[in-house]
C-alpha positions as CSV (number, residue, x, y, z in Angstrom):
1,X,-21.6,-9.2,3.0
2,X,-22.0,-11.8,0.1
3,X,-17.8,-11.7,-0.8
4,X,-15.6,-12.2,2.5
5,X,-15.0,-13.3,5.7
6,X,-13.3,-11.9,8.6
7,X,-11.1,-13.7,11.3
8,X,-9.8,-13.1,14.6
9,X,-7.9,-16.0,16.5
10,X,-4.9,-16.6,18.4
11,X,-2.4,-19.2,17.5
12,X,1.5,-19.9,17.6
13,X,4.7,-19.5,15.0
14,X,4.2,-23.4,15.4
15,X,0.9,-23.8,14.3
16,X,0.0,-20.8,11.9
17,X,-0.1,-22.5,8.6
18,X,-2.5,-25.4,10.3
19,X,-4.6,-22.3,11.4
20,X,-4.7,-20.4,8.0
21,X,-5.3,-24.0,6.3
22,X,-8.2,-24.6,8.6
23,X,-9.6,-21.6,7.9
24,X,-9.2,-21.9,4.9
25,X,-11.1,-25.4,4.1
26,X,-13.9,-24.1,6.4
27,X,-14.8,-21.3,3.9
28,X,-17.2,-23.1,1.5
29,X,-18.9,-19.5,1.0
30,X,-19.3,-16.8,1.9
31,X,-22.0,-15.2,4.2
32,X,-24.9,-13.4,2.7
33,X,-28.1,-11.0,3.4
34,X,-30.4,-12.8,1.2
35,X,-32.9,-10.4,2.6
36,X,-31.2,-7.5,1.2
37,X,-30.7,-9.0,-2.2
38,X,-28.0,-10.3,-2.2
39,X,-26.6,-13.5,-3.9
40,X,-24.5,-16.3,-2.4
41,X,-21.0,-16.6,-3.5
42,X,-18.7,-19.4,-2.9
43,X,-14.9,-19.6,-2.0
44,X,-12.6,-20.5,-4.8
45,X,-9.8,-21.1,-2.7
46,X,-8.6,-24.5,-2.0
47,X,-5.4,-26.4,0.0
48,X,-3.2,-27.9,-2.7
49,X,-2.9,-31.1,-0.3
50,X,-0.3,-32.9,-2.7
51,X,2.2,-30.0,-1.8
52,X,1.6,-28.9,2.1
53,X,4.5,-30.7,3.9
54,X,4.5,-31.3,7.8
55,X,7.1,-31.4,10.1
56,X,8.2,-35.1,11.0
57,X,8.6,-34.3,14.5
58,X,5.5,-32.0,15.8
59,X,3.3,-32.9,12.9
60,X,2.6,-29.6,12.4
61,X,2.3,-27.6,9.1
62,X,5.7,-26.9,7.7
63,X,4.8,-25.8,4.1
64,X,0.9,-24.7,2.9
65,X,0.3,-23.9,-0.9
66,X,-2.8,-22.7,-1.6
67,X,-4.9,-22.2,-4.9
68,X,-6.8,-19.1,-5.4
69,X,-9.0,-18.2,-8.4
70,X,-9.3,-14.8,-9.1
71,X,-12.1,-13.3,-11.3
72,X,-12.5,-9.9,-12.6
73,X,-15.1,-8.7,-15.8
74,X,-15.6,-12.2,-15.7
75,X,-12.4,-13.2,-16.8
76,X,-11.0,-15.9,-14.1
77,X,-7.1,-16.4,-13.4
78,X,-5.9,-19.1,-11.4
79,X,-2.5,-18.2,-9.4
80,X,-0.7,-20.1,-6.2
81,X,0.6,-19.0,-2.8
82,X,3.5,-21.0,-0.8
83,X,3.7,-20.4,2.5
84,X,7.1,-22.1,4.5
85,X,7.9,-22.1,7.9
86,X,11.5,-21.6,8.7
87,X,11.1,-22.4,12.4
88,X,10.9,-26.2,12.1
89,X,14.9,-26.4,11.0
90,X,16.3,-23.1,12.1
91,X,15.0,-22.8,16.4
92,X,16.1,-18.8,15.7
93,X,14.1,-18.2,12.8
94,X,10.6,-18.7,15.0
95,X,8.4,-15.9,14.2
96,X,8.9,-15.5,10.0
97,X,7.0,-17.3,6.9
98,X,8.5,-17.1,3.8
99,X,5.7,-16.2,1.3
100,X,6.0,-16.9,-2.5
101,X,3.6,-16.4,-5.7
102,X,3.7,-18.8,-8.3
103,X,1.8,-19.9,-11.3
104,X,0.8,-22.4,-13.9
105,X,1.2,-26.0,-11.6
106,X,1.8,-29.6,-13.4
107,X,0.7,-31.9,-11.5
108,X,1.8,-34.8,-13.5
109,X,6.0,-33.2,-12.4
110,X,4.4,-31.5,-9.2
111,X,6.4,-27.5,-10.2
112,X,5.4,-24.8,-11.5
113,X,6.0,-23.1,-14.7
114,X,6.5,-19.3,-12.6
115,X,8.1,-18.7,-8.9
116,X,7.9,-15.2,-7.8
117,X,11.5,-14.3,-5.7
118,X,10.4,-15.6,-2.1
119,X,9.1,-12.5,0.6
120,X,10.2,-12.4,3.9
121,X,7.3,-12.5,6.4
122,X,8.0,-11.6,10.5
123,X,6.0,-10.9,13.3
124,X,9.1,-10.2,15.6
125,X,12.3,-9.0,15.8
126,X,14.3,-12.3,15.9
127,X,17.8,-11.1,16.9
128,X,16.8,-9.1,19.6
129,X,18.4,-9.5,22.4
130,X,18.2,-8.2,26.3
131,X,21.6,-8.3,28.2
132,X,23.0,-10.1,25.5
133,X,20.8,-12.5,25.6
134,X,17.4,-13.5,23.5
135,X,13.9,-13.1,24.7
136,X,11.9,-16.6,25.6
137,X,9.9,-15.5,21.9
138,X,10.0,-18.8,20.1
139,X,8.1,-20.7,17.8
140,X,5.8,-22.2,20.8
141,X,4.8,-18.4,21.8
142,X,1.3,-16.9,20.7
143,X,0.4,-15.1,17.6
144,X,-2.5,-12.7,16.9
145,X,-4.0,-13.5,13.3
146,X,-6.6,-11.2,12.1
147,X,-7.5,-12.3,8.2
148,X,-9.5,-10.6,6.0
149,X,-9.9,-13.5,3.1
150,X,-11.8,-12.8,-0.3
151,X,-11.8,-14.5,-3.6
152,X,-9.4,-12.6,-5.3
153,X,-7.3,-11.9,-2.9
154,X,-6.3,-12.4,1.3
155,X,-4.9,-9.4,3.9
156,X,-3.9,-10.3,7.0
157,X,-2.1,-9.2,10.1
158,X,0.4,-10.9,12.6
159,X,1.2,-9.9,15.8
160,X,4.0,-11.5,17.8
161,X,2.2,-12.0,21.6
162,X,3.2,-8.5,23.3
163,X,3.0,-10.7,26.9
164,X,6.4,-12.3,26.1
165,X,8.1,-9.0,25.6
166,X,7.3,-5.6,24.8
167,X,9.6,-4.5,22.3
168,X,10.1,-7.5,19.9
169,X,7.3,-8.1,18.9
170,X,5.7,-6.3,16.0
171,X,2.3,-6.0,13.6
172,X,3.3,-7.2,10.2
173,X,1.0,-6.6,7.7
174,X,0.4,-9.1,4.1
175,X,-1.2,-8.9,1.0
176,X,-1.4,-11.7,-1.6
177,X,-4.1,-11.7,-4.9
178,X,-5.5,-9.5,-7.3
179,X,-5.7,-5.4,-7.0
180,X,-9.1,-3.8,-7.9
181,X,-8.7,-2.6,-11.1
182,X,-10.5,0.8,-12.1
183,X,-13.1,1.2,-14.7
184,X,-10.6,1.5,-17.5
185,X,-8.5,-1.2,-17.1
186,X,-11.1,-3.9,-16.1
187,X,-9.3,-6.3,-18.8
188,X,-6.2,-6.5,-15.9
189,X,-6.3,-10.0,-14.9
190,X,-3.3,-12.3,-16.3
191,X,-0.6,-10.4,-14.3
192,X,-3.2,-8.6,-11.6
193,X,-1.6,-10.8,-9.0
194,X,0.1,-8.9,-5.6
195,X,2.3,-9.8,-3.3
196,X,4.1,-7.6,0.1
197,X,4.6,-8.4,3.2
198,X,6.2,-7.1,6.3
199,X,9.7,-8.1,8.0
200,X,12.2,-6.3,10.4
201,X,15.6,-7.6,8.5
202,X,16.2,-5.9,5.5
203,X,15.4,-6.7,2.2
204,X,18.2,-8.7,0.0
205,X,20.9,-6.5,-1.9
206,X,20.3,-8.9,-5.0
207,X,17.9,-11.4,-6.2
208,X,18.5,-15.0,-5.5
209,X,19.7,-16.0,-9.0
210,X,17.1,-18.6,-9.7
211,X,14.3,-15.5,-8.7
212,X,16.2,-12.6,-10.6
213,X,14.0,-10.9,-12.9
214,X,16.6,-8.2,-13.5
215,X,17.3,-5.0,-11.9
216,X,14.0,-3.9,-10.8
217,X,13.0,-7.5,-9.2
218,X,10.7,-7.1,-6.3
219,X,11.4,-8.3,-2.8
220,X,8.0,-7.7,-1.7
221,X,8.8,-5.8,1.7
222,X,9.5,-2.2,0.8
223,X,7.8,-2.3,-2.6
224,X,4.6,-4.2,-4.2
225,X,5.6,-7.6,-6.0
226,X,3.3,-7.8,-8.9
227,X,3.1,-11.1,-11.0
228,X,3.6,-9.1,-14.7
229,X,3.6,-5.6,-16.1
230,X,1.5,-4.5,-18.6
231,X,4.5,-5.9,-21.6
232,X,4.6,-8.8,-19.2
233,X,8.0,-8.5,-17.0
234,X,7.4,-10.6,-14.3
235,X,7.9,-9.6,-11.0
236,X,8.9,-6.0,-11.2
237,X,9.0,-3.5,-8.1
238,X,5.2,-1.3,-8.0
239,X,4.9,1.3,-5.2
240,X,1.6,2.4,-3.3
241,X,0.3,6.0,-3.6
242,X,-3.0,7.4,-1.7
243,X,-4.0,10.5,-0.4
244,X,-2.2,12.5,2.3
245,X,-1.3,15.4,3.6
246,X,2.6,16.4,3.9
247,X,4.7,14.0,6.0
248,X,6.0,14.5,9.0
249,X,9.5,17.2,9.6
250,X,12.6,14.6,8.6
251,X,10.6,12.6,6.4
252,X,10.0,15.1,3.9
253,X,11.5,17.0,1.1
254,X,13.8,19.3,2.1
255,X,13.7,22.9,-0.3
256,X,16.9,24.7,-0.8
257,X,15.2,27.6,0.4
258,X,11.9,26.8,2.5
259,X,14.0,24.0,4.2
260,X,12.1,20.8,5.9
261,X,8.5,20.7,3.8
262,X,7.2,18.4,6.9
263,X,3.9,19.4,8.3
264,X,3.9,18.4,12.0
265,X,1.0,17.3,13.7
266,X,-0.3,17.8,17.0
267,X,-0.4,14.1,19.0
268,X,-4.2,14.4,19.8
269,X,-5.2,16.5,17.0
270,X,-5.8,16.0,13.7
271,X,-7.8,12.8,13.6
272,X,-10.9,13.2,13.4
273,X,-10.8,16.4,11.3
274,X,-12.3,19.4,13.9
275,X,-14.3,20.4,11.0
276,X,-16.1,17.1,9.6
277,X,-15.3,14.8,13.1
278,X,-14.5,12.1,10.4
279,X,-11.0,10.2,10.0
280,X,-10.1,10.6,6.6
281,X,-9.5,7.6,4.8
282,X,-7.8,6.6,1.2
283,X,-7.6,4.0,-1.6
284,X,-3.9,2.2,-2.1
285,X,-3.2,2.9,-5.0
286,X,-0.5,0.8,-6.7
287,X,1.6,2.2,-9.4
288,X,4.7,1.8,-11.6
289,X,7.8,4.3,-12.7
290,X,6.4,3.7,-16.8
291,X,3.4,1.9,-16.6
292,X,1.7,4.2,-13.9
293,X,-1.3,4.1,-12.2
294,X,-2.9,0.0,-12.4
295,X,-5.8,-0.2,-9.2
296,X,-6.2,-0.2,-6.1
297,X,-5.9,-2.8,-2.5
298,X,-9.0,-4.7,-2.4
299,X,-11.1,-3.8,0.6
300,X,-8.2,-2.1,2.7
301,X,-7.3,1.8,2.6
302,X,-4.8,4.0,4.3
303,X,-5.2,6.2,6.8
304,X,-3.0,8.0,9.0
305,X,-1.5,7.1,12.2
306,X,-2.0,10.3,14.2
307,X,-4.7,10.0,17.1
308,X,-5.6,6.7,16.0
309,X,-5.1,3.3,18.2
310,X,-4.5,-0.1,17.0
311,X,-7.6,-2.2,16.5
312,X,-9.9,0.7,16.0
313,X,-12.9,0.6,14.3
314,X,-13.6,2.8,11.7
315,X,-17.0,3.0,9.8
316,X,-17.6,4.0,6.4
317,X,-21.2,5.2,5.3
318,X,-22.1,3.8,2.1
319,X,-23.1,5.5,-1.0
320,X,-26.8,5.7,-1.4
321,X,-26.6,6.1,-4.9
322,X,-23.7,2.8,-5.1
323,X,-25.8,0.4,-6.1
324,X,-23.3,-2.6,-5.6
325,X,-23.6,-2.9,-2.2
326,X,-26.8,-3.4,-0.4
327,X,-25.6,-2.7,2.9
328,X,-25.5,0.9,4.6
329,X,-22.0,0.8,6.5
330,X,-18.9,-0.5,6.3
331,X,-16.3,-1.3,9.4
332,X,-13.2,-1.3,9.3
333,X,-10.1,-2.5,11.8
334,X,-7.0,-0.8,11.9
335,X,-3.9,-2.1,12.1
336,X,-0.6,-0.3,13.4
337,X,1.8,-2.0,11.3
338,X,5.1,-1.6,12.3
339,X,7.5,-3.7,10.9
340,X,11.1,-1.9,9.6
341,X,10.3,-3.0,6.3
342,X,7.3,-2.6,4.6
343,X,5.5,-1.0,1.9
344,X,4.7,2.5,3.2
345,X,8.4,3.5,3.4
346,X,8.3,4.1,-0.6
347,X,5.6,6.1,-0.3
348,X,4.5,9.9,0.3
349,X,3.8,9.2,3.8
350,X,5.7,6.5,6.0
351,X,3.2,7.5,8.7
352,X,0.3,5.6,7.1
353,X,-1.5,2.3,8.8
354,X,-3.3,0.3,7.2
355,X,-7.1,-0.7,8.0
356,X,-9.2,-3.9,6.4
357,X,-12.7,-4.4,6.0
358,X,-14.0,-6.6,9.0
359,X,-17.8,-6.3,8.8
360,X,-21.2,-4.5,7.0
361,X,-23.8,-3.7,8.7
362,X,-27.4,-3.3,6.9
């Protein structure tokens, strides 16, 4: 295993940022098959204690910042993540973070030199109502975690508790840290940093104007928030690609004369392919309208939703010729994420879910 840990637990709106911060600490390193030839590594993320805030009634955590430390060729960058709670001061806001990257700390003033345009982050539709009236969803209510945490970078998923109702709730997935650069670009490390996350309201019309980095500024819900470009504009709009067949009729292109391009796909068919029994899987790709093509999602690929449930498993064999990895198989969960915004609806394929690396096997 040697580089990350996977987690499973159940928590509330209230008391998610003590949970990721407990998980957090408890990472000291990561688990390894000495046996197998691998080598220990530890984590390199820490709890920036002088700047996680509780709330003066529950005593829960309000605001987390954490550090993380990416390194790739060797080359280390150090970057921040601020996660606040809205629920504390607004009882309606009680199933949303607001994520934001920033970089370069003082801690003699206690800022920061760079703040990425804050990302909305919500596990559950918080204006819906029934007869007028809301759901009991509120920030006491449970919340499925499942984390996928790495040096360079953490994925997770959060699921509003189904139990309180069945249609406001939704899986939201989040990405914050470093892509995986390929081969030719292994020198991508002062702006590798990324940043989306799912939500149900829609993304802002403009940038708040102490965030606006011009017209393309990401909001990190339907597009990829990346820390620079390869000039070094800061916090431009990146969009994922992979590979995929056509999308379904109504999301595709329409042709003036073959009409609809969609290719439809039979509910119970399709996945796994009849003629390999094998779900096909793909890299994210992340890419830019002029600088193109930059790397990949670390440890989490796309695969399509069609005859697929939420939670599976899917297992990857291993190389035998990848010499990187000393173990055989890799499993993967997939998630259903479902959240009206998020980063698949810029993409080829809207029908895409997204699956993360949960365990080897040896």
């Amino acid at each position: 295993m040697a580089n990350f840990k996977y987690i499973e637990k159940i928590t509330t709106s209230k008391e998610l940022l003590d949970t990721i911060k407990t998980e957090i600490e408890q990472i000291t390193a990561y688990t390894h098959n000495a046996a197998a030839g691998e080598t220990q590594e530890k984590s390199t993320w820490t709890v920036m204690t002088e700047l996680t805030k509780k709330d003066s009634t529950s005593g829960k955590t309000s605001e987390l910042v954490l550090k993380g430390s990416t390194n790739i060729n060797n080359v280390k960058k150090d970057f921040y993540v601020k996660f606040v709670n809205p629920g504390f001061t607004n009882l309606k806001e009680h199933s949303s973070l607001t994520v934001q990257v920033l970089e370069e700390y003082s801690p003699t003033a206690k800022t920061f030199a760079t703040e990425g345009h804050p990302v909305n982050f919500e596990w559950a539709d918080e204006k819906f109502v029934v007869n007028g009236k809301p759901t009991d969803r509120d920030i006491n209510k449970p919340v499925y975690l499942y984390m996928n945490v790495m040096n360079n970078r953490i994925a997770l998923v959060a699921v509003g508790d189904p139990a309180v109702h069945f249609e406001d709730y939704r899986k939201s997935f989040l990405y914050v840290g470093a892509l995986k650069p390929f081969k030719y670009n292994m020198d991508d490390v002062g702006g590798n940093i990324m940043l989306t996350a799912g939500a149900v309201a829609p993304e802002p019309t403009l940038p708040i104007s102490s965030h606006d980095y011009g017209q393309y500024t990401s909001f990190g819900n339907n597009s990829l928030q990346m820390l620079a470009t390869k000039s070094g504009i800061r916090f431009q709009k990146h969009y994922p690609a992979f590979i995929t067949q056509a999308p379904q009729p109504g999301k595709a292109y329409v042709d003036s004369k073959l009409g609809d391009t969609g290719l439809l796909l039979e509910p119970q068919g399709f996945n796994a392919s009849a003629w390999t029994r094998r779900y096909h899987l793909s890299p994210v790709y992340v890419v830019h309208g002029y600088d193109g093509y930059r790397g990949s999602f670390d440890q989490c690929i796309a695969v399509s939703k069609n005859n697929i449930l939420h939670l599976d498993e899917l297992i990857v064999d291993v190389d035998p010729n990848d010499t990187t990895k000393k173990y055989k198989q890799e499993v993967y969960r997939y998630f259903d994420h479902n959240t009206e915004q998020n980063f698949m609806n810029y993409s080829a394929n809207v029908k895409m879910g997204i699956a993360f690396l949960k365990e080897v096997r040896y």
